[in-house]
C-alpha positions, 0 to 999 in steps of 0.5 A: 436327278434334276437340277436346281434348274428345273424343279420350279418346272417340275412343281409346275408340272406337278401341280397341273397333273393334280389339278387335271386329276382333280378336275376330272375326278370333281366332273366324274362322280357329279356327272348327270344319271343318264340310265333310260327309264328301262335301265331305272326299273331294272336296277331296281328289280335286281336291288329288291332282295336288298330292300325296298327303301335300296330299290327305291332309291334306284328309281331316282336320278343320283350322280355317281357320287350320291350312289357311292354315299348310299353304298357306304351307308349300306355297309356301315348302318349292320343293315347292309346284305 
């Protein structure tokens, strides 16, 4: 167990894992879309059975982010295959 002495270490430490997670976390999912126009078009023929309005959606430029709040919106709406 740590002593007295050290736990004002150990928040420190703590707090700084949490911020890098954070951080990295943050710069992850708002990352830029760099799929190639061929990369584009070729989602989208593969989301076609899923619907027009999701193939369509694959053809524009969305962070991480914004592609995992379609998903889940996909999921919950009951029109989700």
């Amino acid at each position: 167990m740590a002593d007295n002495n050290n736990k004002p270490i150990m928040y420190g430490i703590l707090v700084a894992l949490v911020a890098v997670v954070g951080v990295g976390a943050y710069a992850m999912l708002t990352a830029p879309d760099d799929r190639t126009v061929n990369e584009h078009i070729g989602d989208a023929i593969s989301s076609l059975d899923a619907g027009a309005d999701d193939a369509a959606r694959e053809l524009q430029d969305r962070t991480p982010a914004e592609r995992i709040q379609d998903e889940y919106q996909d999921a919950t709406d009951g029109d989700a295959n």
